[in-house]
N, C-alpha and C positions, 0 to 999 in steps of 0.2 A: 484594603490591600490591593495594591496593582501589581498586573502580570504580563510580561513583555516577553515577544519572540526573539532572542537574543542570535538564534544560529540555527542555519538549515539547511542541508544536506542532502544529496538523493543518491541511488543505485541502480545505473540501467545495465541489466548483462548483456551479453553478447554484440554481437555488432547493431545497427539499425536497420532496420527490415522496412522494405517500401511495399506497398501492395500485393504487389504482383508477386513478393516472394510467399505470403502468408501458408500457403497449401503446402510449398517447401517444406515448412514448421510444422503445421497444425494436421497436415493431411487432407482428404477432402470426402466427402459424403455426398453421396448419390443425389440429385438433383437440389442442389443447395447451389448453384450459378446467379438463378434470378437474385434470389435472397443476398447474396454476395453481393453483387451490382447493386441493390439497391441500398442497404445498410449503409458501404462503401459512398455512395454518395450523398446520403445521407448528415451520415457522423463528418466526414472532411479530415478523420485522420489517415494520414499521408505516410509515417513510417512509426514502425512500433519494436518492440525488443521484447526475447522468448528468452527465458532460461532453460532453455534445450535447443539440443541440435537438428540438427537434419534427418537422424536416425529417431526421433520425438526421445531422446535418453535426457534427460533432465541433467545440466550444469551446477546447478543450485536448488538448494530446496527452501521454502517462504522463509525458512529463519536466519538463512543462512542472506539471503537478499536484506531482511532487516539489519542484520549487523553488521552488514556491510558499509549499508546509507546509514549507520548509528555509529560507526568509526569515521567517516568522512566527517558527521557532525561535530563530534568529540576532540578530534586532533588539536591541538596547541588549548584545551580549554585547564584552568586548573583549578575551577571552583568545583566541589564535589556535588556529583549526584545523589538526590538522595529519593527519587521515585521514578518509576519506569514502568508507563502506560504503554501498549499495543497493540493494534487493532487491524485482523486479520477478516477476509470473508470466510475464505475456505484452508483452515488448517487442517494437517494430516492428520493429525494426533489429536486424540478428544481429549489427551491427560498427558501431560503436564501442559497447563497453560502456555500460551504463545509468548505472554513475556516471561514466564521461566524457563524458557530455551533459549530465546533469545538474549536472558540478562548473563547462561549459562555459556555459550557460544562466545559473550562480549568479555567475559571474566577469563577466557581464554587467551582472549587477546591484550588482557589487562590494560582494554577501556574502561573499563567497568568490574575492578574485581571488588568490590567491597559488597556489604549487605544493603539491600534497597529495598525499598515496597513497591511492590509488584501490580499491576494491573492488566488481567486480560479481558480483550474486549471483539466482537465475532456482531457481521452483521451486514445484510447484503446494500453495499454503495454507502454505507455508514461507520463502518467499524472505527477506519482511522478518525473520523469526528467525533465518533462518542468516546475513543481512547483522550482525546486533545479534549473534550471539554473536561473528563474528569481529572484532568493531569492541573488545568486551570482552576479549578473550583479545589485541588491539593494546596494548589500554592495560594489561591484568595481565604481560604483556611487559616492561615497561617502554621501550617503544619510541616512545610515545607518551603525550603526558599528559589530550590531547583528542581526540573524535573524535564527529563527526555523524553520522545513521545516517539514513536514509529506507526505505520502505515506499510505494511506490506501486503503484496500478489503474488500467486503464481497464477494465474489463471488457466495457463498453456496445461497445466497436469491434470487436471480435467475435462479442456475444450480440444485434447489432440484426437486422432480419431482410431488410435488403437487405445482408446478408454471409452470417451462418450458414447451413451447408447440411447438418443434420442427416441419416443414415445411418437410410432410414425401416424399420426391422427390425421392426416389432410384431408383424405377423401371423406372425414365427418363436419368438414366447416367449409362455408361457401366464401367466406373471408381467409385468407392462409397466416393470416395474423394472432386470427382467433385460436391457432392450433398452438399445442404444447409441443409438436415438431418445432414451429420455427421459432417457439420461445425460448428452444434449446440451440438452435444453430446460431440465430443472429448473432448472439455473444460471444459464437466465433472471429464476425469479425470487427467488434468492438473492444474484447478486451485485449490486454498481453499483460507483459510482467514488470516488475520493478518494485521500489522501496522508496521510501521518503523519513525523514528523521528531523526533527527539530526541537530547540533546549527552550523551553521555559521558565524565568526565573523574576522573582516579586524587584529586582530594580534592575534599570537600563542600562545599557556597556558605559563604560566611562570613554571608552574610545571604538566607534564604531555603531552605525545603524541599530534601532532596535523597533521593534512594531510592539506599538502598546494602542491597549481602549481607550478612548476618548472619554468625556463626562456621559456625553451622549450613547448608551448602549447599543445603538442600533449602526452608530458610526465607528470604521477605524481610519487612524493617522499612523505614521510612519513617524517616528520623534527620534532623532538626531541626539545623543547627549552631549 
């Protein structure tokens, strides 16, 4: 059975945020400059997006960011869904899974009101890959002919600084890398927010791009139908 990326989607909120605005958003934490500076030139990202304001009061919350980029994916489509993986780092809620809110939020917006199987999936710099592989390995099944997959963040609702409470260890490590201080800051200023969403289904568009595997599993192609 083959499994082709048929449609994909993403959700950035708010405006684009360059550098210099980051502290704007996230706040700032006592001698965290150097670490700033160097992460910053480090990673080479240049502008990011925070689902909160200026006052850190949250816009959106992670599910509401998935349904978002899961409705932009969905529009004009009219084959049905019938499984719904996704895969979060940091979800609010330990109960009810991240895709039971999010298939609940999408059934609101009747993208998605019907009954699906569900998959949540949680995992640091992983989640949304191990949601996509098991959404693939649904449809190489034959259990399923479609299936939606999301990837959402908030990252900001943990790394703002009327929340985080960094572990201040520096003065016990002669390296400031080695510290669980700065293995709490950096990620300030590497992550932010957003969604991403894309459909899965066992044959390619009749009209229009689809990205399928090759014979070769280690290779992929782009195949045109």
């Amino acid at each position: 059975m083959q499994c082709y990326i048929t449609r994909i989607a993403s959700y950035l909120p708010g405006p684009s945020i360059a550098n210099d605005g980051i502290e704007r958003f996230l706040g700032s934490l006592d001698g965290e400059a150097e670490v700033r500076d160097a992460v910053l030139k480090m990673n080479g990202i240049e502008r990011r997006y925070y689902a909160q304001d200026e006052r850190q009061k949250a816009t959106h919350d992670v599910y509401q960011l998935g349904a978002l980029a899961a409705e932009r994916c969905l529009t004009e489509m009219d084959e049905p869904i019938s499984y719904l993986g996704v895969g979060t780092t940091y979800a609010p809620l330990a109960a009810p899974g991240c895709a039971s809110l999010i298939h609940d939020r999408l059934s609101e917006s009747s993208h998605l009101n019907r009954p699906v199987e569900i998959s949540s999936h949680a995992g640091i710099c992983s989640s949304a890959s191990t949601a996509m592989v098991a959404a693939v390995r649904a449809i190489n099944s034959g259990h399923h002919d479609s299936a939606l997959c999301i990837g959402a963040e908030h990252a900001s609702e943990v790394l703002k600084s009327t929340v985080i409470q960094p572990v201040d260890d520096r003065t016990e490590h002669v390296n400031l890398r080695n510290s669980r201080w700065f293995m709490s800051v950096f990620l300030r200023f590497m992550l932010s927010d957003g969604a991403g969403a894309l459909v899965l289904q066992n044959n390619p568009l009749r009209n229009g791009l689809s990205i399928g595997r090759t014979q070769c599993p280690l290779r992929m192609s782009r195949r045109c139908a």
